[in-house]
VEXFIGU-349183 format. One record per residue: residue number from 1; residue in one letter; x, y, z of N, C-alpha, C, O in turn. Coordinates in steps of 0.001 Angstrom, whole numbers. Example, Ala and Ser with C-alpha at 12.3 -4.5 7.8 and 13.67 -1.06 7.14 Angstrom:
residues 2
  seq  type      n_X      n_Y      n_Z     ca_X     ca_Y     ca_Z      c_X      c_Y      c_Z      o_X      o_Y      o_Z
    1     A    13190    -5690     7800    12300    -4500     7800    13200    -3300     7800    14236    -3319     8465
    2     S    12850    -2250     7080    13670    -1060     7140    12900       30     7870    13409     1138     8039
***
This chain:
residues 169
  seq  type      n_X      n_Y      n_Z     ca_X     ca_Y     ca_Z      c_X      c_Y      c_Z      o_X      o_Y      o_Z
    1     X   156214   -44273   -45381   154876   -44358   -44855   154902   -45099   -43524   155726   -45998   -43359
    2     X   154150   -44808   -42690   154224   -45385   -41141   153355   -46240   -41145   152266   -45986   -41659
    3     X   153635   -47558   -40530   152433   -48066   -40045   151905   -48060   -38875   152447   -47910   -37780
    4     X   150670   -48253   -39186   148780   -48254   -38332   149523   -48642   -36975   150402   -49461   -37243
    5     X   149494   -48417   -35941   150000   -48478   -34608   148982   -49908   -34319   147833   -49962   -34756
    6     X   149468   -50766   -33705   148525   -52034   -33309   147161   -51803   -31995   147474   -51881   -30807
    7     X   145871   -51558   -32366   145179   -51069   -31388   145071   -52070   -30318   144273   -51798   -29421
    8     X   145615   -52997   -30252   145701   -53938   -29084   146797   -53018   -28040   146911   -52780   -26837
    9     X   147398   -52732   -29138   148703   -51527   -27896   148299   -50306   -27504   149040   -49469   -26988
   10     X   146952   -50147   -27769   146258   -48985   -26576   146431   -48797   -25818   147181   -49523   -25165
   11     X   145754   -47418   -25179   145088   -47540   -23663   144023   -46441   -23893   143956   -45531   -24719
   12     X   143362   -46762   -23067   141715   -46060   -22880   142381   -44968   -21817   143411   -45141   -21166
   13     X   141574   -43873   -21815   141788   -42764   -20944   140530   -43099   -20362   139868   -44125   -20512
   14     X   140239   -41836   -19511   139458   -41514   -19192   138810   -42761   -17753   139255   -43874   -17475
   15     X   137799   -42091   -17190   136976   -42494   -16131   136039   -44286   -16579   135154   -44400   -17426
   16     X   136664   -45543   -15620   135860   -46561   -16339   134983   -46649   -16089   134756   -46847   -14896
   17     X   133608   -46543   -17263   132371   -47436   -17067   132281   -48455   -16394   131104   -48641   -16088
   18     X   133105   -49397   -15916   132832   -50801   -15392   133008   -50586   -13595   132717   -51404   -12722
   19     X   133559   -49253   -13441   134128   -49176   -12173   132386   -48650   -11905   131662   -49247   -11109
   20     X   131954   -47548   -12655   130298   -46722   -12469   128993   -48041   -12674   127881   -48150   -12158
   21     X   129461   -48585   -13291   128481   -49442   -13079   128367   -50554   -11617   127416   -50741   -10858
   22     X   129604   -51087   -11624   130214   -51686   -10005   129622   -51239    -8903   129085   -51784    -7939
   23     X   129844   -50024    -9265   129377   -48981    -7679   127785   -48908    -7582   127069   -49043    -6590
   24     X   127471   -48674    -8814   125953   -49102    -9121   125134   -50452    -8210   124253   -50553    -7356
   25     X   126053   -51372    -9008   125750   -52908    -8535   125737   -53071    -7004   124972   -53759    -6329
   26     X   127083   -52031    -6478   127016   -52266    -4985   126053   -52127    -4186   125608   -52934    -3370
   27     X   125581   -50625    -4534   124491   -49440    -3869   122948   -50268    -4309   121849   -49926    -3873
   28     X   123142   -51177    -5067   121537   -52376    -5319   121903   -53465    -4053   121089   -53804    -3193
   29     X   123274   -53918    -4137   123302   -54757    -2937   122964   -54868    -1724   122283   -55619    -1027
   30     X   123826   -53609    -1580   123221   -52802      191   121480   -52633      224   120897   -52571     1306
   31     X   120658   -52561    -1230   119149   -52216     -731   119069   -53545     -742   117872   -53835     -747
   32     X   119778   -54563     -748   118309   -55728     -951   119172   -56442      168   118576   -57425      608
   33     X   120356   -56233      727   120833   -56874     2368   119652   -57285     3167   119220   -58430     3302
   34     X   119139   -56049     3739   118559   -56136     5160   117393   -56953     4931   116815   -57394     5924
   35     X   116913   -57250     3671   115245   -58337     3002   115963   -59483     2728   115177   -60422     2847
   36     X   117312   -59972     2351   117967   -61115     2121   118444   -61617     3741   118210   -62710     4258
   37     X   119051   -60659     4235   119230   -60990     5614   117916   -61751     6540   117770   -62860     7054
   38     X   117146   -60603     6445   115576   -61346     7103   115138   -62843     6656   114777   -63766     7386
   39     X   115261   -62818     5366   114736   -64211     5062   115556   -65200     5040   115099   -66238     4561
   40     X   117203   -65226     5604   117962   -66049     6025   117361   -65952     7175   116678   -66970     7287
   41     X   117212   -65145     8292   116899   -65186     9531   115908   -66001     9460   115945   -66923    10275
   42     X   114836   -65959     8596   113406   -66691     8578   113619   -68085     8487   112938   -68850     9170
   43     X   114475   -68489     7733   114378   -70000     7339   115315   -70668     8140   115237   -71799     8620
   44     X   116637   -69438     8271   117848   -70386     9251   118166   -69994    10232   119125   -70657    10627
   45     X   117757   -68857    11253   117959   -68092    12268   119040   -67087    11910   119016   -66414    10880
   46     X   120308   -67018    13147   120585   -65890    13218   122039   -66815    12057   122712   -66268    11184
   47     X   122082   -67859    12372   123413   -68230    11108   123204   -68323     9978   124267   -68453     9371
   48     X   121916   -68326     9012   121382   -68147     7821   121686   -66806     7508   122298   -66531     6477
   49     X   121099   -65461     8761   121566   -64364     8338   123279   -63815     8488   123651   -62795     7907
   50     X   123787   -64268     8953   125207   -64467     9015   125766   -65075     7602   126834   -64616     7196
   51     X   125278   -65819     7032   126008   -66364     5747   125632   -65831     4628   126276   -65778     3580
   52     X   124018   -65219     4965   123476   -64280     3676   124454   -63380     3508   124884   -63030     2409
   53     X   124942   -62868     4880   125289   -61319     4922   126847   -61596     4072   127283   -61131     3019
   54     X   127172   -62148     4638   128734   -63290     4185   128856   -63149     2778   129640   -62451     2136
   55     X   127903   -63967     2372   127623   -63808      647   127394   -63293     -166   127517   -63536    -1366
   56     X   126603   -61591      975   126442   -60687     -223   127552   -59834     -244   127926   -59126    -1179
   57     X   128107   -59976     1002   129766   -59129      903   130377   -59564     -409   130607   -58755    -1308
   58     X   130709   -61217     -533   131727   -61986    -1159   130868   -61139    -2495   131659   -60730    -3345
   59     X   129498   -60849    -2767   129627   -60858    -4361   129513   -59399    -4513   129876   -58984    -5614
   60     X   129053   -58434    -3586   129726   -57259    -3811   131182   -57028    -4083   131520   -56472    -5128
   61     X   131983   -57392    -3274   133673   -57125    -3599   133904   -58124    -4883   134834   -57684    -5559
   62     X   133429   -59162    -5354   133320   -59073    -6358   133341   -58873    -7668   134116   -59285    -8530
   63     X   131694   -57682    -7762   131432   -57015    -8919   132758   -55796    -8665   133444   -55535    -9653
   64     X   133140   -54938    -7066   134007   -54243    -7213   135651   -54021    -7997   136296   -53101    -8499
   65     X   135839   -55745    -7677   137501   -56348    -7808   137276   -56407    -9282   138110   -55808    -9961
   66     X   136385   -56967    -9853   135991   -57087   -11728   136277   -55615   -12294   137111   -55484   -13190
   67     X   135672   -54634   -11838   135664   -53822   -12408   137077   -52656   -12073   137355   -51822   -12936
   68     X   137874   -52723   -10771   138156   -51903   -10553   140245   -52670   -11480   141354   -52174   -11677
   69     X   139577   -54015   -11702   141113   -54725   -12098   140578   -54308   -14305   141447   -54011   -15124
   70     X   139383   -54404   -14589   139222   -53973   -15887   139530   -52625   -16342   140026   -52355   -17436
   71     X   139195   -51773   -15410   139613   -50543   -15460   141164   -49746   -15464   141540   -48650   -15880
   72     X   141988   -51144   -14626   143137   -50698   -14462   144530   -51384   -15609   145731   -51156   -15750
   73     X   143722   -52112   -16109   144244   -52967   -17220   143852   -52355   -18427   144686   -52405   -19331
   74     X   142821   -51809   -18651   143020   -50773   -19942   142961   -48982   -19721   142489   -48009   -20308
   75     X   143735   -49271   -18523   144798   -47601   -18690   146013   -48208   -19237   146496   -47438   -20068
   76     X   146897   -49584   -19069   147833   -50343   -19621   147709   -50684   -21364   148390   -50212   -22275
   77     X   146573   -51682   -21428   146318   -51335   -22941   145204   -52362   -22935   144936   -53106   -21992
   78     X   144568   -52307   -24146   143421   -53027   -25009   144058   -54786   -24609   143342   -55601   -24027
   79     X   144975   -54985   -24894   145224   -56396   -25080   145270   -57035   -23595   145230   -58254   -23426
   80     X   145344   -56260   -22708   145817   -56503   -20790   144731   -56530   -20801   144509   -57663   -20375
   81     X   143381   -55878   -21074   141942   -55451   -20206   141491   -56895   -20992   140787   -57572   -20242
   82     X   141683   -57425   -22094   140868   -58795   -22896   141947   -59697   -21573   141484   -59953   -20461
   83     X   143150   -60008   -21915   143218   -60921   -20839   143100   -60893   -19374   143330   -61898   -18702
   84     X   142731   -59713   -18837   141957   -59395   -17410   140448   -60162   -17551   139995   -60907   -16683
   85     X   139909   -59895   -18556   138664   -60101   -18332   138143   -61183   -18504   137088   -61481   -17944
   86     X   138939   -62178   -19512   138890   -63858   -19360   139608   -64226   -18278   138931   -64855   -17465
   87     X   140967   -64024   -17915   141744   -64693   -16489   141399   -63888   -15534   142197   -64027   -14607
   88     X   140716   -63222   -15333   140309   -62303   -14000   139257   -63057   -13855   139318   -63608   -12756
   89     X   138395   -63324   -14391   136958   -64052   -14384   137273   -65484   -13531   136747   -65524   -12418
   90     X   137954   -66487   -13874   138819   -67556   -13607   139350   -67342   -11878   139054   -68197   -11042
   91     X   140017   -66309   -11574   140804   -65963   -10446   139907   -65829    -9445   139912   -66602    -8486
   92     X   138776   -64527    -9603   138054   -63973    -8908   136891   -65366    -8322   136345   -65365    -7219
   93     X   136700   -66662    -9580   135914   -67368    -9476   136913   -68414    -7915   136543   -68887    -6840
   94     X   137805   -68362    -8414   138790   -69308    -7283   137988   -68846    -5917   137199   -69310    -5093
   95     X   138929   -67250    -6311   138660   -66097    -4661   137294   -66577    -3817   137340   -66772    -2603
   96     X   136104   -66739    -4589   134842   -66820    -4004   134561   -68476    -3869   133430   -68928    -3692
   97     X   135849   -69361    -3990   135936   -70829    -3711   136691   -70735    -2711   136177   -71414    -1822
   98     X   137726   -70223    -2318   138461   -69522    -1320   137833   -69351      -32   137978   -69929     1045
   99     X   136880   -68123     -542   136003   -67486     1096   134904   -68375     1413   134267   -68179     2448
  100     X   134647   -69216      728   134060   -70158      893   134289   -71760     1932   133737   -72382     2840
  101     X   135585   -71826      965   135996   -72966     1741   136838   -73030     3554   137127   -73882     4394
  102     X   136962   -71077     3309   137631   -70865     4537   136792   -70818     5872   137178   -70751     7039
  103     X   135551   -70875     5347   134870   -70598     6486   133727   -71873     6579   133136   -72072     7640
  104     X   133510   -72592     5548   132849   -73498     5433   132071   -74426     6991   130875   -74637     7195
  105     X   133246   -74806     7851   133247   -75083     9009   133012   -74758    10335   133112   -75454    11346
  106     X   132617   -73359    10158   132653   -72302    10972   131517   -72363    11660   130626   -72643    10859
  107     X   131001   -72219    12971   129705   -72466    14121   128608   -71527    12803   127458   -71846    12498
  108     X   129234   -70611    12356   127823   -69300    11934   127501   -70050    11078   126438   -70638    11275
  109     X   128301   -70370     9712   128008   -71033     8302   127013   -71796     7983   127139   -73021     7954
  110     X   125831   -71152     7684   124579   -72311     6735   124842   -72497     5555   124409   -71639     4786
  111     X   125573   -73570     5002   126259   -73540     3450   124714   -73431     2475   124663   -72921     1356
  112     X   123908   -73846     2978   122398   -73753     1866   122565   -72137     1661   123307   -71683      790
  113     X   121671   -71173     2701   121411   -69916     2373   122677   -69131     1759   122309   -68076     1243
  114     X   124120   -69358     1666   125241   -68874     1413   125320   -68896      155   125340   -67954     -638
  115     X   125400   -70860     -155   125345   -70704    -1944   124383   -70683    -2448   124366   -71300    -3513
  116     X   122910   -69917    -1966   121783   -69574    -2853   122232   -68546    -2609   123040   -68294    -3503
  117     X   122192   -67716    -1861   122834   -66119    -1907   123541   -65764    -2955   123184   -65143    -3955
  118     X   124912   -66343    -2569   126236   -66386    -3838   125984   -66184    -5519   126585   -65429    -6284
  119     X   124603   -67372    -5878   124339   -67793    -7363   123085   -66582    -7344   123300   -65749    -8224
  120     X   121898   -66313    -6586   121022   -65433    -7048   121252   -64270    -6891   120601   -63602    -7695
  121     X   122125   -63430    -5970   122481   -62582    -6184   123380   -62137    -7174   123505   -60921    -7322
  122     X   124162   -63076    -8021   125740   -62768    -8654   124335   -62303    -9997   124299   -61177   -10494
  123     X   123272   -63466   -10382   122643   -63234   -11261   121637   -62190   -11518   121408   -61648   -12599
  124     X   120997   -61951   -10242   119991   -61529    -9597   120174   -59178   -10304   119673   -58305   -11013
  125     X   121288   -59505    -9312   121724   -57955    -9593   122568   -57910   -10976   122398   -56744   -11334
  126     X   123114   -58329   -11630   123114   -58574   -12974   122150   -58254   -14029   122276   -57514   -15004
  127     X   121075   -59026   -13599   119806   -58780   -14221   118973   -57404   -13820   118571   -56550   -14610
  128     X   118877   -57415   -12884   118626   -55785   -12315   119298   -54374   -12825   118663   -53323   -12915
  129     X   120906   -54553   -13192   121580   -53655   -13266   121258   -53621   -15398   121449   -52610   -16075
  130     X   120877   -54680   -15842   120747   -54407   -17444   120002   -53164   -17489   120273   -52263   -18282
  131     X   118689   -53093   -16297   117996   -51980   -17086   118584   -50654   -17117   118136   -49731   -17796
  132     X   119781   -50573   -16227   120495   -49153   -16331   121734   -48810   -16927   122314   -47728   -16835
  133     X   122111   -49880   -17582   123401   -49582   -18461   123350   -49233   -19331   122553   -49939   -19949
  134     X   123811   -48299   -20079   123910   -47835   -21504   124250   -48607   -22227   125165   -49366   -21907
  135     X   123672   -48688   -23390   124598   -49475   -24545   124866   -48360   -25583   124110   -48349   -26555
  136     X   125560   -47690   -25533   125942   -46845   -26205   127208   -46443   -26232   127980   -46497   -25275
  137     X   127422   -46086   -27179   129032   -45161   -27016   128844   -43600   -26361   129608   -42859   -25743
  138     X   127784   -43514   -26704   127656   -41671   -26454   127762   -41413   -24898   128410   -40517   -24356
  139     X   126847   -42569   -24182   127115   -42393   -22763   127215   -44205   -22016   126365   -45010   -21636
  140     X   128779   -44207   -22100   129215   -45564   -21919   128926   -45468   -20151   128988   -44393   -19556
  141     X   128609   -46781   -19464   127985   -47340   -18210   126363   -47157   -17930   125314   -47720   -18242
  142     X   126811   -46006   -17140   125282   -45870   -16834   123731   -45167   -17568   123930   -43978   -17320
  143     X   123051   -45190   -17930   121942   -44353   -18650   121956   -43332   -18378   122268   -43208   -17193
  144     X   121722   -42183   -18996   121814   -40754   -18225   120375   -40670   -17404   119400   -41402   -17577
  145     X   120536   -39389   -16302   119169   -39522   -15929   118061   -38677   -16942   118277   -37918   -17886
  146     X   116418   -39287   -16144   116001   -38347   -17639   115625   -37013   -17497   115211   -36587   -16419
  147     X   115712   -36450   -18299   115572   -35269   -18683   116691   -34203   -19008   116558   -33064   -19457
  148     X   117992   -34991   -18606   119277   -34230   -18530   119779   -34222   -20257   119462   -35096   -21063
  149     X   120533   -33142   -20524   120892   -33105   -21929   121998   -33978   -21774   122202   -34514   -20685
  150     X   122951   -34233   -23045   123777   -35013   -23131   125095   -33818   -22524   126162   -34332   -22189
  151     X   124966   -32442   -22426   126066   -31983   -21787   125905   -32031   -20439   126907   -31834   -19752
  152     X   125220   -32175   -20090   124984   -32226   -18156   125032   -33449   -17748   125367   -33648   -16580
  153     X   124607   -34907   -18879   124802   -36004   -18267   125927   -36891   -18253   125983   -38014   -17752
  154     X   127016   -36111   -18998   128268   -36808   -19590   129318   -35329   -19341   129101   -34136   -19555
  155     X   130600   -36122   -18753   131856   -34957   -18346   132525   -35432   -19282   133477   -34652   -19284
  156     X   132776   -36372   -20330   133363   -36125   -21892   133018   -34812   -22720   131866   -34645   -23121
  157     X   133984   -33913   -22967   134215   -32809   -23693   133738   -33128   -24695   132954   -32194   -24862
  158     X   133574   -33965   -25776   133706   -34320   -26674   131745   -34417   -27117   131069   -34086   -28091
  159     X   131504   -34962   -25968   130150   -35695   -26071   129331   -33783   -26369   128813   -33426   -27427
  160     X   129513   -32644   -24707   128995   -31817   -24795   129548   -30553   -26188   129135   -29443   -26525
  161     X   130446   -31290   -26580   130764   -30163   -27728   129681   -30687   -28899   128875   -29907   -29406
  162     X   129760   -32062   -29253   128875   -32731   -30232   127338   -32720   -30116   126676   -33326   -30959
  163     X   126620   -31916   -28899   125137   -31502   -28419   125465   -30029   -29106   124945   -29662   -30159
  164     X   126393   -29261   -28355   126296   -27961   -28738   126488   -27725   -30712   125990   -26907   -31486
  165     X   127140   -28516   -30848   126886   -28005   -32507   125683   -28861   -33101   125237   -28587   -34216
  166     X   125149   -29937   -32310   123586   -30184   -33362   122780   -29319   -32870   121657   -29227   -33368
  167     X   123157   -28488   -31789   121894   -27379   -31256   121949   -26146   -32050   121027   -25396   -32372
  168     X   123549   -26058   -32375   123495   -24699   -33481   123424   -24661   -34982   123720   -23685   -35672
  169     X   122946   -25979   -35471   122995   -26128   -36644   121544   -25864   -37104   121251   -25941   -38297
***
């Protein structure tokens, strides 16, 4: 008799949710720049909007580097993507202590509007992006759009074969 293969020694196929949602998170970033930018401009001139802009880069690449290092750690296996996603968390947190401290000194740098940027945006679009994530298995990341069936809103074979037989039953 064989034994149960250890599912920690996986790997996930397929296209990652975390990378579709990322890109998501980005394409919210870029809309709320040019209104975060302005109101650095408003309070700190043109170096408030310089550090906004600074900060929303740092937490876009970011949500990108999170997702695109989770994604690539469970094509490896289940047990790489759990320790990506606690020590990646840790690293990435350095990285944005890093771009921080590198420029800290710099003529543009308003450290106020930067690390309010940094903390309300990291949370901000976080909170924004809940209302469009799936929690589902059927269609993992993003929500489908509405009105689309589950074969038009999902390129898993699996998903549009499992519509087509509750439609012919």
């Amino acid at each position: 008799m064989n034994a149960p293969a250890n599912p920690l020694a996986m790997r996930m196929e397929g296209p990652s949710p975390a990378v579709e949602v990322a890109k998501d998170l980005a394409r919210r970033g870029a809309l709320i720049a040019p209104v975060a930018a302005m109101v650095g401009a408003i309070f700190w001139g043109t170096d408030g909007a310089a550090s906004v802009a600074y900060a929303l880069a740092i937490v876009v690449v970011n949500f990108l580097l999170a997702a695109w290092s989770l994604g690539f750690a469970a094509r490896i296996s289940i047990a790489l993507m759990a320790g990506v996603a606690l020590f990646g968390f840790l690293i990435r947190l350095g990285l944005i202590t890093l771009a921080v401290l590198l420029v800290r000194d710099a003529a543009w740098v308003e450290l106020i509007p930067l690390g309010l940027t940094l903390i309300i945006t990291h949370l901000g679009l976080l909170f924004w992006e809940m209302r469009f994530v799936s929690a589902s298995l059927a269609f993992p990341g993003l929500k489908p759009k509405p009105g689309l069936d589950a074969a038009q809103a999902s390129n898993s074979p699996t998903i549009s074969d499992l519509s087509e037989t509750k439609e012919h039953q």
